[in-house]
N, C-alpha and C positions, 0 to 999 in steps of 0.2 A: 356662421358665414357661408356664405353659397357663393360657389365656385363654377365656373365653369369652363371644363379643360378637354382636349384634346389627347386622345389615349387610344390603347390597346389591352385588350381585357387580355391576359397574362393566364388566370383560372380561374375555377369557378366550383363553388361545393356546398353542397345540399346545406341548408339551416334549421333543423326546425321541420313544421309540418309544409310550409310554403317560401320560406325564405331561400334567399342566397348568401352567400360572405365572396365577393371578387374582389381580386388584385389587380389593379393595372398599373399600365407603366406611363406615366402620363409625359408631353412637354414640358407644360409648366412645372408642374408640382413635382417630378418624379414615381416612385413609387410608391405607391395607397393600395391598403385596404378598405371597401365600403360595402356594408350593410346593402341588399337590395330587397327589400322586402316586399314580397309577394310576387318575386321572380320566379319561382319554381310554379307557379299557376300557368297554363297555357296559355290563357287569355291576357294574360299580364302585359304590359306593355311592355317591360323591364324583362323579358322572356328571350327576346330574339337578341336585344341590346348587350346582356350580359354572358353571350356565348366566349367560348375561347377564341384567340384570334382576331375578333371583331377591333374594326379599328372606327371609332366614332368621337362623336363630341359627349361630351358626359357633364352633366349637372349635380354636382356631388356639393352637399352639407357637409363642413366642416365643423367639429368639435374637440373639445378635450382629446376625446375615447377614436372609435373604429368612426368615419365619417358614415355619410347616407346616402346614397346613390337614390337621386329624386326623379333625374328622367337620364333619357341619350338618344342620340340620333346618330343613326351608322352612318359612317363616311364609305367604308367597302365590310361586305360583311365575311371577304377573303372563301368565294364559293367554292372555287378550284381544291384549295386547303382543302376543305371538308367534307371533300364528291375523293379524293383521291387518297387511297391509303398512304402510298409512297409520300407526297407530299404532308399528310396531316402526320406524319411519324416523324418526317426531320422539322418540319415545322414546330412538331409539342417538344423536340432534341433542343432546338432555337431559343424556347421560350424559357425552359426549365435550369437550363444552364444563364441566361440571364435573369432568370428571377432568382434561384439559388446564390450570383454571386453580388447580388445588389441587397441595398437596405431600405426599410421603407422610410420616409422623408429625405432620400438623397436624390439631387437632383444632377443630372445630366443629359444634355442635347445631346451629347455625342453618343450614349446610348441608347436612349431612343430614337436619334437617327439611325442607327445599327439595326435596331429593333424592327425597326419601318422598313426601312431597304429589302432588310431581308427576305421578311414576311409578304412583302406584295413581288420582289423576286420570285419565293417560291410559286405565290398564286399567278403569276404573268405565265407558269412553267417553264420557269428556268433552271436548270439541274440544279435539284433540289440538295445533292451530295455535297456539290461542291461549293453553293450556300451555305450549308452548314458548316463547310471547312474556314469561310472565312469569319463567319462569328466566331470559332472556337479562337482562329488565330489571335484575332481583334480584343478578345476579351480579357485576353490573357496579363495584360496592364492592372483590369478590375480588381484579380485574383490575386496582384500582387507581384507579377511576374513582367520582368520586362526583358525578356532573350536580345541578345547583342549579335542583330543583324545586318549593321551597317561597315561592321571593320572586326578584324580579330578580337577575340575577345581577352586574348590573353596579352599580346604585342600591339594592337590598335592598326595592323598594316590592313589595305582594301588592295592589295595585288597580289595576285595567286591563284592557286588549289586552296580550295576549302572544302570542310566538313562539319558538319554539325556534332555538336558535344551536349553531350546532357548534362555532364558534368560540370561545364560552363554556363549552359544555358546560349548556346548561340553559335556561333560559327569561330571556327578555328584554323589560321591559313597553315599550310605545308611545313609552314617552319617552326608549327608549336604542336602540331601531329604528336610528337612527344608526352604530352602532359595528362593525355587519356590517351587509354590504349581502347576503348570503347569506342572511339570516334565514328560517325557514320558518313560516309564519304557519298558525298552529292556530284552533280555534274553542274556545269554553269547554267545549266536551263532550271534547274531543281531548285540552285539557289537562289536566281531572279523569280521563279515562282512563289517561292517561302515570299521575300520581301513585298511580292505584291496582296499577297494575303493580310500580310502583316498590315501593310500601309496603307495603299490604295481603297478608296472606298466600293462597295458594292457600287452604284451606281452607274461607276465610269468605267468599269471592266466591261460592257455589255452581255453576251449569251456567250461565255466563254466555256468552249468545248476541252475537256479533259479526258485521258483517257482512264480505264478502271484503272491500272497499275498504276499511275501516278496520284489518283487519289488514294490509292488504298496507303501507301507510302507517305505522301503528307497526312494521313489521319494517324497512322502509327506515331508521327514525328509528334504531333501535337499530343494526341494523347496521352501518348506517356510523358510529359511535360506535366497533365495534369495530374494523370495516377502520383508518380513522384513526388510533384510540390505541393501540390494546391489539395489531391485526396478527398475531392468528392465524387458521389459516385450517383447518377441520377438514373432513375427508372426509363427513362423514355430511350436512354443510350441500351440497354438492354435490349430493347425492343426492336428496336434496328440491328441490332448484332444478331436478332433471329430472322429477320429480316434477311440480311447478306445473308446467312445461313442457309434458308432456303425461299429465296426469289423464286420459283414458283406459285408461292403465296402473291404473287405482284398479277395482274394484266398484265398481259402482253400489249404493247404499245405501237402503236404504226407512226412510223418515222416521215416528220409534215414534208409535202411536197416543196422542192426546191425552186 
C-alpha cells in the first residue's frame, strides 16, 4: 500500500553500501521506520529528503516488514537547525527524547504537533533552551508521568505558598510542607511558569524571554523528574551539558536590532 504522509525525519543511518534506514514522525501514521534505498548516493533524490530534521511530504510503501521510502518533497528543510550549532544540539536533545519515548505504529497529533512547534520554533530562532524546556515538560505524560500542577497534591487546596515535591510529583501547598522535608520552595512566578510549560502550547507563548537562572532552575526541576522516574539517559543531553560547560565552543551572537 502506498501512502502518503506528512513527517519529520527523526534520524537517519547508513545501510549497506548506499542505503538508508529513517524514522519519522509522521501525522497520519505516527511513528515509522522506512527503508530509503539509494539515499546515501549524492545524486540520489532521497539524499537531501532523508536528512534529520527535515520536515516534508513523504511517499512511503507499506508492508508487512520496515516500509519503503519511494520519494518526498521538503516542506522546510529547517536551514537555521543545521548552519547553527547551538540550535542543531537542542534540536537533536527535541528529537531524541521524543523518538526514545514513542513507539513505532502509535499515532498522536499532539505529538507531532509538539514535534512541529518545536522544530520550526528552534529554526524561526527562538531560544532554543527554553524550547527544549517545554518539550521535556510536555512529554512528560508520554513517559508515564503526570505531576499535580493544578492543586496540592497531597490536600487538593489551590491557595497558598507552594513548593514543588519530587516526592509527590507536583506541587505541595504550606500546609502539607510537612510530608517531604525535600520540598523545593518556588515563588508565584516559578509556579505560573512550571504550569505554562506544562500546558500551554509552543505556539501561543510567542518569543518568550527567560533568563539563564530561571532556566537553569526549571531544567533541574524537570530533569530530575526524569533521572528518578522515567531513567533514560540520551546522548544528545550529554552534549549540551558540554556545551553549558564551555560556551565558548558557541559564536558569539549580535543581539537583533530593536
Amino acid at each position: 500500500m502506498l501512502n502518503k504522509w506528512e513527517g519529520i525525519i527523526l534520524r537517519s543511518m547508513p545501510y549497506g553500501e548506499s542505503n538508508k534506514i529513517v524514522t519519522l514522525y509522521t501525522r497520519e501514521a505516527g511513528k515509522l521506520t522506512a527503508m530509503a534505498r539509494g539515499a546515501k548516493k549524492p545524486a540520489s533524490r532521497l539524499a537531501a529528503i532523508t536528512q534529520p530534521f527535515t520536515h516534508g511530504s513523504f511517499l512511503i510503501r507499506k508492508g508487512r516488514g520496515m516500509g519503503t521510502l519511494e520519494q518526498g518533497e521538503p516542506i522546510d528543510s529547517m536551514r537555521h537547525i543545521r548552519e547553527d550549532l547551538e540550535a542543531t544540539a537542542y534540536a537533536s536533545y527535541v528529537v531524541e527524547l521524543i523518538d526514545r519515548l514513542t513507539e513505532d505504529g502509535e499515532r498522536s497529533e499532539g505529538i507531532y504537533g509538539l514535534l512541529h512547534e518545536a522544530l520550526h520554533a528552534i529554526n524561526e530562532q527562538y531560544d532554543p533552551e527554553a524550547i527544549a524546556l517545554f518539550v521535556e515538560w510536555k512529554m512528560l505524560p508520554v513517559a508515564g508521568i503526570h505531576p499535580v500542577l493544578h492543586q496540592c497534591a497531597n490536600c487538593g487546596a489551590t491557595e497558598g505558598e507552594f513548593a514543588f515535591s519530587f516526592k509527590e510529583i507536583g506541587f505541595l501547598c504550606h500546609r502539607c510542607f510537612h510530608i517531604d522535608r525535600y520540598i523545593i520552595r518556588i515563588s508565584p512566578m516559578q509556579l505560573k511558569l512550571i504550569r505554562t510549560f506544562y500546558t500551554v502550547p509552543i505556539n501561543r507563548v510567542g518569543n518568550l524571554t527567560l533568563k539563564k537562572t530561571t532556566k537553569q532552575f526549571m531544567k533541574k526541576l524537570v530533569r530530575t523528574i526524569y533521572d528518578e522516574q522515567v531513567g533514560i539517559r540520551l546522548k544528545s543531553r550529554s552534549f549540551l551539558d558540554q556545551l553549558e560547560a564551555t560556551p565558548e565552543l558557541l559564536p558569539r551572537k549580535e543581539k537583533p536590532e530593536e
